[in-house]
N, C-alpha and C positions, 0 to 999 in steps of 0.2 A: 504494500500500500504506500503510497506515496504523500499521501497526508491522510494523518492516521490519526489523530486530532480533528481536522475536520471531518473526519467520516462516522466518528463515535458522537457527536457534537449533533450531525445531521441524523444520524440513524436514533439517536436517543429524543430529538424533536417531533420524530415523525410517528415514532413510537406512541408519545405521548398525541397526538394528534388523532392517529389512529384510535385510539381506545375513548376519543372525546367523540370521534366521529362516527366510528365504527367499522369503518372502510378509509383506502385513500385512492385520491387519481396519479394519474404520472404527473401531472402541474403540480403537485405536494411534492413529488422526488427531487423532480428538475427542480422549483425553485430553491430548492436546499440545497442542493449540487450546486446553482449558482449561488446563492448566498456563502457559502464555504470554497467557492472555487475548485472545485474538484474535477479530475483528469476524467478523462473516458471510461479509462480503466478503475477509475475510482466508482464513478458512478453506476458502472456495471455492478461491482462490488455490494454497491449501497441496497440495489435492484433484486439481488440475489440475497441480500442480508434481510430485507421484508419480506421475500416471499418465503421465504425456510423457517420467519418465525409463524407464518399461517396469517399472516395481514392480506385483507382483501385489494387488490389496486383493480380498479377499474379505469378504463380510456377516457370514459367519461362519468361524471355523476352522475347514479341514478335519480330518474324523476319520479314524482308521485303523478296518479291521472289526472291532479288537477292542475297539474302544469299543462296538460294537453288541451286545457280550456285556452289556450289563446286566441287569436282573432284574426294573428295571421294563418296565411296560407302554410307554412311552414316553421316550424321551432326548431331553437337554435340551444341546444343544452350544452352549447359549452362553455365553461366556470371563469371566460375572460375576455374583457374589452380589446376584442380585434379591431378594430375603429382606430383606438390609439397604435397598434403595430402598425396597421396601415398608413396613415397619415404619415408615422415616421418615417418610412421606407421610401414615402413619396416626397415627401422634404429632404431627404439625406440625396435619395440620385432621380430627378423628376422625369427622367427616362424612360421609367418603369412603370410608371402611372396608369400607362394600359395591361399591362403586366394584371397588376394590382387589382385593377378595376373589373378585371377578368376573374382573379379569386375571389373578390367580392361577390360577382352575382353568383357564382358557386352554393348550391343549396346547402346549407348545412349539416351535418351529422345527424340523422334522426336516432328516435329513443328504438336503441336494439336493432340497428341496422348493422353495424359494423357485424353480430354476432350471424346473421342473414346470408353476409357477403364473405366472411373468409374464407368457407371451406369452397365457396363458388369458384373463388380466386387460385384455390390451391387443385382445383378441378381445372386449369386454364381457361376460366369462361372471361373473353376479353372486358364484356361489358363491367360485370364485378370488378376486373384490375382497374379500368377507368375509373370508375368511380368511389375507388378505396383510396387513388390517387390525387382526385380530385379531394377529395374530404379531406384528406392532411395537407394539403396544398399550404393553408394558411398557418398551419402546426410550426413546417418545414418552415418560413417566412418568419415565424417570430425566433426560432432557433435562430436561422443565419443574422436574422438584426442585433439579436443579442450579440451575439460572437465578433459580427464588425463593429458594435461599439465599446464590445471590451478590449477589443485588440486594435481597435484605431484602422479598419481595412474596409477594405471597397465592400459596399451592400450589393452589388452587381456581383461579385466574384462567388459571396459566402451563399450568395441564394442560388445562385448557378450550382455550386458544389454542392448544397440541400438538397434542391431538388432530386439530384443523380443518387444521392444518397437514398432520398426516398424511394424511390424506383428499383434501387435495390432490394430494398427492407421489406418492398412488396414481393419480387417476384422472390425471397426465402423466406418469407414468413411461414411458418410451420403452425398453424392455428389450436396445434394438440402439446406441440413441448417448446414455443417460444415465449409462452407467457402475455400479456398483453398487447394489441399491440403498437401502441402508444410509446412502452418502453423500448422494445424492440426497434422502432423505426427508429427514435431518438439516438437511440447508439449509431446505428449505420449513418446518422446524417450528419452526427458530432464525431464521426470518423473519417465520413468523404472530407467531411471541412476542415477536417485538420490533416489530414494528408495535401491539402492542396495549400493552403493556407503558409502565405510566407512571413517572417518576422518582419520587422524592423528594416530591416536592409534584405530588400525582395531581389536586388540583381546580386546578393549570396546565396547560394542551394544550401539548403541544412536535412541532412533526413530527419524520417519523424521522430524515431528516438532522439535526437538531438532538442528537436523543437519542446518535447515533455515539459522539461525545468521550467523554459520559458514561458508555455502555457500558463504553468501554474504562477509562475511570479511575475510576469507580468500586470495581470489585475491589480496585485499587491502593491507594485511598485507606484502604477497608476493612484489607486487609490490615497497612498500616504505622502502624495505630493514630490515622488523622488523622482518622476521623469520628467521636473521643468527644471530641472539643472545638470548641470555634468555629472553624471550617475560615476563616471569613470574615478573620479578623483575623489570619490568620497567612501572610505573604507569602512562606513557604516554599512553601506548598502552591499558589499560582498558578505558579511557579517549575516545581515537578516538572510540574505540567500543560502547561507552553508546553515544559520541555524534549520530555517525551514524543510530545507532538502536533506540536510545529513550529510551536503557535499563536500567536496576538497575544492580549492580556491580555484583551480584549472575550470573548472565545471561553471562555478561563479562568475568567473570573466568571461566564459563564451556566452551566460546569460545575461551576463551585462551587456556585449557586443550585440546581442540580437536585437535586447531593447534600444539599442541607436542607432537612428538612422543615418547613413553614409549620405557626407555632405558634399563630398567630392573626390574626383578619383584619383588623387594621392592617398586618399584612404584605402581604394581598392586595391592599390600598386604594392600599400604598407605590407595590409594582410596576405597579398602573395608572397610577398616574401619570407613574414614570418611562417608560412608553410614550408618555405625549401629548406632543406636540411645542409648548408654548408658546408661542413666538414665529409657528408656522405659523398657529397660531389666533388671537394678537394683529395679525398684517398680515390673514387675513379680516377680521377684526372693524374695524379700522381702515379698508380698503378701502369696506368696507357704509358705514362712519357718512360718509365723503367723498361715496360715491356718492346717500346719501340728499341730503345738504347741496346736492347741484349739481341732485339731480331732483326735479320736484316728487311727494308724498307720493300715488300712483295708488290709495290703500286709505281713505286717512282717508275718502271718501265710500261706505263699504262698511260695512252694515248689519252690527255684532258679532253678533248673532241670527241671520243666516245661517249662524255656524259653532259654531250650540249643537250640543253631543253630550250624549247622556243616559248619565250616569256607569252609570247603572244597567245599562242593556244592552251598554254596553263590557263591563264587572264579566262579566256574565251570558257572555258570547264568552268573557272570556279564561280563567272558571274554566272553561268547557266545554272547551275545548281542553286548560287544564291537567287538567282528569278523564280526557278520551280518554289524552292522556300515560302521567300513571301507570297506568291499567288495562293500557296495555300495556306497561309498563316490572314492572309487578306480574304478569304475563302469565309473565314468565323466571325468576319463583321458583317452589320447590317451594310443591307445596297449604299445608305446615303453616307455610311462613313466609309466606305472603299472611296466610295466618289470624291469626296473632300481630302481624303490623304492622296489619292491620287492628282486630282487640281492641285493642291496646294504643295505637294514636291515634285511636280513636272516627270511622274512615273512611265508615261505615254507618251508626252512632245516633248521633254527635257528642258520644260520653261516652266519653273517654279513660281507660283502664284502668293501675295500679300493675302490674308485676311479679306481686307477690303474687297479685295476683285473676285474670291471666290464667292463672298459674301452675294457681290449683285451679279454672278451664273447662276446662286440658287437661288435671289429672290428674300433671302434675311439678312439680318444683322452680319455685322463682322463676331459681335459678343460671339452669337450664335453658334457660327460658325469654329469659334476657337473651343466653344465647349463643347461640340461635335469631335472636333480633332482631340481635343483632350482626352474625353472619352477613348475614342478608337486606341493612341498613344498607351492608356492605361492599360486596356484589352492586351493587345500585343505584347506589352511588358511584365506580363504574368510569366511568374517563372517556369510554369510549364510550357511555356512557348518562345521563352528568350533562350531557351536550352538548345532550341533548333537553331538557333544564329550564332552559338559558342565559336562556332570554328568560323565566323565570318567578321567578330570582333577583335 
């Protein structure tokens, strides 16, 4: 367990909630998971620690028939103001607006449907999958909002990763030994998300075990006011890190490096070098000049002219491949943000365009226009897609 404090903290709250309630839903687990900050793997834990003590978790709370006295066409029994996820998601990236306004008119959960559609779903009956997907639609939505405003990351990215997450969680749901499945889906989507999910400095790859520490002390640091100053220089904040984690100070400073962001690329230049091993490369280096000195030179009578390459058709390879690249890395944006990164760096006529002038080809603003390009910009520089242009940087 990895915070093992927080998990006895959450599980002893819910405990007691349980036994006031009588039952609990996943919105009781989850919100204690985020109140205490806890990992994936924590929350799995916490998930499996209520149902082994015989606690009832249901997806949703159950209703009495007199809730069925409403007046609309449709009831909505589930235990939180989606109104406010939505708004925020729409003020955070106003992009998505129709997005949004799509899971909105989404019918909602009815009383004992979900129990209707499982075993439908695990039969492959399509319709059932849609619409087990469509009812967590909005679930998926407040997971990814939370996640990008605990970690300060695009609401475009973390919902994108929900989603797929979800769509997982549907086609393994095992409706006899997954347990609810409200919990179940939560994990699969708080797992795509963080598999995809970059730190701090998104053009460094970290794998996921690496990202864990950070996960969890991130919030932390956020919270107690430690990421508006130089985290680096203050030997308090490796301190709260090794108490909380159990770690050794190596651990501490890669999660301190995550939580800041690279201001410029002398910073990039730094940490490669603190990756090369010096000394390994002066005993090669060392090794070769011995090894040549005792043998004789097998090259010196080897025609240089046999190893011409014609710079030109190198050139000619590497931009081909680099063109195949972005056609398909430009492939995963919408029509009108190809079109404006294409106008605005002259990818087709080799005449780069201002703001202004793409602005009156499409008929808005320049603002517009550059938060268009931003956007796409953003898209693109997701580390699972900047990984395809390593060898062109």
């Amino acid at each position: 367990m990895e915070n093992k404090n927080g998990i006895e903290s959450a599980l002893a709250n819910l405990i007691q909630l349980s036994s006031e309630k009588g039952f609990l839903v996943f919105d009781d687990i989850y919100d204690e998971a985020d109140k205490w900050f806890l990992s994936i793997r924590d929350v799995d834990y916490l998930s499996s620690s209520i149902v082994t003590r015989g606690i009832i978790v249901y997806d949703e709370a159950p209703v009495t028939d007199a809730a069925g006295s409403s007046e609309d066409e449709y009831d909505d029994y589930a235990q939180r103001d989606y109104e406010a996820v939505f708004n925020r998601v729409i003020e955070l990236d106003s992009d998505l607006k129709d997005f949004i306004n799509a899971v909105r008119a989404i019918v909602p959960p009815q009383a004992r449907e979900m129990d209707q559609l499982k075993y439908q779903v695990q039969e492959e009956n399509l319709y059932a999958r849609e619409r087990v997907i469509q009812m967590y639609l909005r679930f998926a939505v407040r997971i990814a909002l939370q996640r990008a405003e605990t970690y300060d990351c695009e609401i475009s990215d973390t919902i994108q990763e929900a989603l797929i997450g979800l769509v997982t969680a549907v086609d393994k749901y095992d409706p006899d030994s997954s347990g609810p499945f409200g919990s179940y889906a939560s994990l699969w989507i708080l797992q795509n998300i963080g598999r995809a999910q970059a730190t701090q400095r998104p053009a460094v790859y970290y794998p996921v075990h690496k990202k864990e520490g950070y996960f969890t002390m991130y919030p932390i640091l956020k919270e107690n006011g430690y990421l508006n100053f130089d985290i680096w220089t203050d030997p308090e904040v490796r301190r709260i890190i090794q108490d909380r984690l159990g770690c050794g100070i190596d651990q501490a400073e890669d999660i301190i490096r995550q939580s800041m962001p690279i201001e410029s690329l002398d910073e990039i230049y730094e940490m490669f070098l603190k990756n090369i091993d010096v000394d390994e490369i002066q005993d090669d280096v060392f090794e070769n000049i011995i090894e040549n000195e005792i043998q004789p030179n097998v090259f010196q009578n080897i025609n240089p002219d046999a190893f011409y390459w014609n710079d030109g058709i190198y050139e000619e390879i590497e931009q081909r491949a680099l063109r195949e690249i972005l056609e398909k890395l430009m492939g995963e944006l919408s029509e009108r943000e190809q079109a404006v990164l294409i106008a605005r760096y002259g990818f087709e006529d080799g005449v780069e365009k201002t703001l202004e002038e793409v602005g009156q080809t499409f008929g808005v603003t320049r603002e517009r226009i550059r938060q268009i390009e931003s956007k796409a910009l953003r898209k693109l520089s997701h580390p699972t897609r900047i990984r395809e242009l390593k060898d062109f940087l």
